[in-house]
Each structure stands twice: as structure tokens, then as C-alpha cells.
Rosetta silent file (secondary structure, phi, psi, omega in degrees, C-alpha in Angstrom):
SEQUENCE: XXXXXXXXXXXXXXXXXXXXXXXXXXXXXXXXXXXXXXXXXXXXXXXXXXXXXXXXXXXXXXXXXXXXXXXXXXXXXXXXXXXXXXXXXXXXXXXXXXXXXXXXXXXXXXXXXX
SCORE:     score description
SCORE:     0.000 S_00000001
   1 L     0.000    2.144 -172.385   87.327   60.968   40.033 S_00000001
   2 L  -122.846   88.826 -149.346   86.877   57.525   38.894 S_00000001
   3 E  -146.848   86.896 -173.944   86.413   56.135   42.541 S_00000001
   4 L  -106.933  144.038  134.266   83.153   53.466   42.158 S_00000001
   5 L   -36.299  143.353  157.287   81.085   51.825   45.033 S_00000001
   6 L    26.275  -12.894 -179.599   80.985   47.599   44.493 S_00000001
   7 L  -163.726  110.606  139.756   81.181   47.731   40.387 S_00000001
   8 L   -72.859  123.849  172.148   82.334   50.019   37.825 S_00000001
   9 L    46.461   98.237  171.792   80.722   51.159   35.219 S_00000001
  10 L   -58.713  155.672  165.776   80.308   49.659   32.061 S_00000001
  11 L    60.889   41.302  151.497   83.098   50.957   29.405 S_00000001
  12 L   -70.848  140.319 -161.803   85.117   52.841   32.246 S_00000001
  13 L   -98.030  159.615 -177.303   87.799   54.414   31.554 S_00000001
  14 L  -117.018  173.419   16.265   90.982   53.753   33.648 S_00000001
  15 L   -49.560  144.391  147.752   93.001   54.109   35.788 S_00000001
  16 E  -171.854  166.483 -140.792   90.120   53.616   38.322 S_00000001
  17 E  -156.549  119.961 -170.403   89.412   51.970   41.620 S_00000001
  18 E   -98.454  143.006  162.737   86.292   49.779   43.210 S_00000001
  19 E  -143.824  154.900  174.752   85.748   49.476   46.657 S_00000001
  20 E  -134.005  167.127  168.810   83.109   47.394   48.885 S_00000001
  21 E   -97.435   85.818  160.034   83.008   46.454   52.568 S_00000001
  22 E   -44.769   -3.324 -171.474   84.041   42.911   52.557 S_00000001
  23 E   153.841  153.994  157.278   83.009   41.877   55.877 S_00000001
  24 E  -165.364  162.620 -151.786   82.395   43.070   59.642 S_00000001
  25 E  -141.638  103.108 -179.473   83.027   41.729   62.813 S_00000001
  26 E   -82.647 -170.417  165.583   81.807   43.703   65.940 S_00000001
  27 L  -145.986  128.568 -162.786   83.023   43.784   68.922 S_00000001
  28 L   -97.748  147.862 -168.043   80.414   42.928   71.369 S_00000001
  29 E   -91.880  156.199  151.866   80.595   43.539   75.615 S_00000001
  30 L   -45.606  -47.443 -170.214   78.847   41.783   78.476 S_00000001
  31 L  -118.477   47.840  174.046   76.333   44.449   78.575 S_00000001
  32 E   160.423  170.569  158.071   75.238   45.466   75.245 S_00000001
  33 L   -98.284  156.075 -165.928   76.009   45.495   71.595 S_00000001
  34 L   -44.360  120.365  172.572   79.029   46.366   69.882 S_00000001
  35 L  -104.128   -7.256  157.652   79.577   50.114   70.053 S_00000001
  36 E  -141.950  156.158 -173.509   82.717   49.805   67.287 S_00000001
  37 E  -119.132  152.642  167.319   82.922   47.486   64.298 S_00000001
  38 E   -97.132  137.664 -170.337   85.788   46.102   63.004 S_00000001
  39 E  -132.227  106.112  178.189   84.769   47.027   58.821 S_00000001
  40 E   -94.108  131.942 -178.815   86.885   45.206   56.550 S_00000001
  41 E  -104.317  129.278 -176.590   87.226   46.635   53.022 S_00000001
  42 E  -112.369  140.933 -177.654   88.501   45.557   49.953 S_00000001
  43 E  -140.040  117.406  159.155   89.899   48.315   47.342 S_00000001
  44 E  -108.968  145.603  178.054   90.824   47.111   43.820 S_00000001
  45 E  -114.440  143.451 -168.359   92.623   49.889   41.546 S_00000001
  46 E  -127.971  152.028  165.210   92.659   49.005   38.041 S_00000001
  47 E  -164.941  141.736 -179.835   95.068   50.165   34.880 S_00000001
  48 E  -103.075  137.313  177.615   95.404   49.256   31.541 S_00000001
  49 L   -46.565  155.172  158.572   98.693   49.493   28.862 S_00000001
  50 E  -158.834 -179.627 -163.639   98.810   52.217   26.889 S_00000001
  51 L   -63.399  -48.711  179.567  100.831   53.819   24.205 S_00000001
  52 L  -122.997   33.295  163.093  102.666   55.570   27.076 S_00000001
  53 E  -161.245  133.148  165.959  102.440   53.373   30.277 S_00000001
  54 L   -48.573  125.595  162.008  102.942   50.210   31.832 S_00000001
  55 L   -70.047  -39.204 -150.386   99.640   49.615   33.595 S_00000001
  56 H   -69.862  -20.560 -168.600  101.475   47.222   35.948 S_00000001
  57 H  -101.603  -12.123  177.106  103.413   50.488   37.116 S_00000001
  58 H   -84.433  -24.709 -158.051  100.175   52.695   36.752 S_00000001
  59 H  -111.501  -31.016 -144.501   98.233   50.388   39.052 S_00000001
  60 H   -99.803  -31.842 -167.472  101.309   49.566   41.528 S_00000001
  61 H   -87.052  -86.322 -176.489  101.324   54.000   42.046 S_00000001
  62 H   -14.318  -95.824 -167.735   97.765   54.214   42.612 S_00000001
  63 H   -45.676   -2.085  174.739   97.465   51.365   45.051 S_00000001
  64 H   -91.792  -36.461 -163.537  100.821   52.805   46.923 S_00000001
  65 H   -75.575  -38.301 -165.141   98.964   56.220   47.248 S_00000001
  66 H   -71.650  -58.156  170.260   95.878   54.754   48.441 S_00000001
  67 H   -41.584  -49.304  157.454   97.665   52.431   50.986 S_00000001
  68 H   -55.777  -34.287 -167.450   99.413   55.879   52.354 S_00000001
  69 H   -81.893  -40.355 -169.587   96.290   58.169   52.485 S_00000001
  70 H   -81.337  -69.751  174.200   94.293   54.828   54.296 S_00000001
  71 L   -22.426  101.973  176.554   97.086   52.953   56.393 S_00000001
  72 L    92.127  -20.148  179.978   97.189   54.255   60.008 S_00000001
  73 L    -1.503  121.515  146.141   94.217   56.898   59.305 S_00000001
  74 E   -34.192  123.842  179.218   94.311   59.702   62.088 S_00000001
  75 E   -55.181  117.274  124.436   90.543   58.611   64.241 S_00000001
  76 E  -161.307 -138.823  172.732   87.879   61.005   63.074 S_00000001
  77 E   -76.408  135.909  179.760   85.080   61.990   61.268 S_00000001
  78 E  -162.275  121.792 -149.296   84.870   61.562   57.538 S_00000001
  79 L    -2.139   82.306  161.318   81.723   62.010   55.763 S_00000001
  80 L    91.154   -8.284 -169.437   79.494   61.256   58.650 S_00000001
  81 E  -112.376  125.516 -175.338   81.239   57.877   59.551 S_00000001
  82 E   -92.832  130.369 -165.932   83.584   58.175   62.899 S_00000001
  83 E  -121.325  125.336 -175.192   86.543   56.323   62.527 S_00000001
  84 E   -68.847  -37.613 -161.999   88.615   55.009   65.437 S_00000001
  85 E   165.513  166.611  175.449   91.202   54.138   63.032 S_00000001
  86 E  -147.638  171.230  168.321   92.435   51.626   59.746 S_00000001
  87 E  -160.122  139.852 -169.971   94.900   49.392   59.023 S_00000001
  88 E   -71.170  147.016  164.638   96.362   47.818   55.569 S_00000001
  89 E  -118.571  -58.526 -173.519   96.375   44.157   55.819 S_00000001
  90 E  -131.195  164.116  159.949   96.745   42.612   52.752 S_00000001
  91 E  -145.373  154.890  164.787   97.460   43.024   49.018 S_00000001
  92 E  -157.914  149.304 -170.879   97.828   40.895   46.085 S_00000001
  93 E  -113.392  140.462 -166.399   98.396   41.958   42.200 S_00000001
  94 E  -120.818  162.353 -175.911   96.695   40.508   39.321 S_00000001
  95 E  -132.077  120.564  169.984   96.954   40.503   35.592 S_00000001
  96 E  -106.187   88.441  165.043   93.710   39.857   33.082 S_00000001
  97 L   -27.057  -97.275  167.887   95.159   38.601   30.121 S_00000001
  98 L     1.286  -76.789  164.831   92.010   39.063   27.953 S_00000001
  99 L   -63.002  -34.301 -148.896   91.211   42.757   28.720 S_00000001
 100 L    63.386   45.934  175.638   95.186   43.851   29.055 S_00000001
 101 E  -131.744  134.583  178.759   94.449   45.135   32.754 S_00000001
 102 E   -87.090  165.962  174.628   96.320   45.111   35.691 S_00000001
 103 E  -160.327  153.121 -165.066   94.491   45.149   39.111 S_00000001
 104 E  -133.474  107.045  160.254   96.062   45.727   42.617 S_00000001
 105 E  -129.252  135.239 -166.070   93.726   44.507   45.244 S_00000001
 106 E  -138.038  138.665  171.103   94.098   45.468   49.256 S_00000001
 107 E   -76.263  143.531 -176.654   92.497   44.913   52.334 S_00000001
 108 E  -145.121  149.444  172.980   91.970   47.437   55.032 S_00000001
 109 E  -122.155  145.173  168.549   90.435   47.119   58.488 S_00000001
 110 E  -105.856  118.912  173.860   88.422   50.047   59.832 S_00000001
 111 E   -92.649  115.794 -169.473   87.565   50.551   63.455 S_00000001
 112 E  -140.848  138.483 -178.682   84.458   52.433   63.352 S_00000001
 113 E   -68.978  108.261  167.852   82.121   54.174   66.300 S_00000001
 114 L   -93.981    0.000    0.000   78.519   53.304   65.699 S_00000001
């Protein structure tokens, strides 16, 4: 439930996980404009120590589930936006000293029908 658009929250509590649309790239024909976008996405999942977990292992399970439910998406509808299809691209894992937070961040490409 703690699943934020481009920023979370101030004082959120974690685990939780930002996502934005990093970029898009149509793909345009001889005779018109681009009827699918390529929609690139970025999703970071965040987790902090605690008395009774490793964030780095609280953060690394999140971002594995989210890479299964997103990787390969079945094409269809999903709240209002029709999707061709996704694919994982990238990942890379981070540490913030300062805070004590771990962060997992991964790229996804979306093929989507406008």
C-alpha cells in the first residue's frame, strides 16, 4: 500500500516503492504518428534496518517480486492503459549511508497502444 507516483511522502514509512516514467520513445510509420510507445519506467523500492531485518534483504524481496509481477507482462488492459507488453532491463542496488536505507532501482520498458 505504500506504492507512490515520482516522490514519497515526507516521513514514509518503509518498505515502500516510487515509480515515474523515465522516458518515451515512439515508434513512428511513414504515414502517421506512433500508434505504440515504447514507455520506459524506473521503479525504486526502498527498506530500512530494523530490529528484525536486513533492509538489504527486505529491499532485494520486494524488487524480485516486482520484477516477476512486471517482466514479460501478459498484453492487456490495466487501469485504462493497453499494454502490448514490458520488459525488465536494468537494475542496480544502492545503499544511503546517512538515512540507513537500502534502495533497489529497475528499469522496465512498456509497449503501450495509444
Amino acid at each position: 500500500s505504500r506504492l507512490y507516483p515520482v516522490v514519497a511522502p515526507e516521513n514514509t514509512a518503509f518498505p515502500c516503492v516510487v515509480y515515474w516514467v523515465s522516458g518515451v520513445s515512439p515508434s513512428d510509420t511513414k504515414s502517421g504518428v506512433s500508434t505504440i510507445d515504447n514507455m520506459f519506467v524506473t521503479i525504486d523500492s526502498y527498506a530500512a534496518n530494523t530490529t528484525t531485518a536486513s533492509g538489504y534483504t527486505v529491499v532485494s524481496n520486494l524488487a524480485g517480486h516486482i520484477r516477476s509481477a512486471l517482466d514479460r507482462l501478459q498484453a492487456g488492459t490495466y487501469s485504462t492503459i493497453t499494454v502490448d507488453g514490458a520488459q525488465f532491463i536494468d537494475a542496480e542496488i544502492g545503499y544511503d549511508a546517512d538515512s540507513d536505507v537500502y534502495v533497489v532501482s529497475m528499469d522496465f520498458k512498456f509497449r503501450v497502444n495509444r
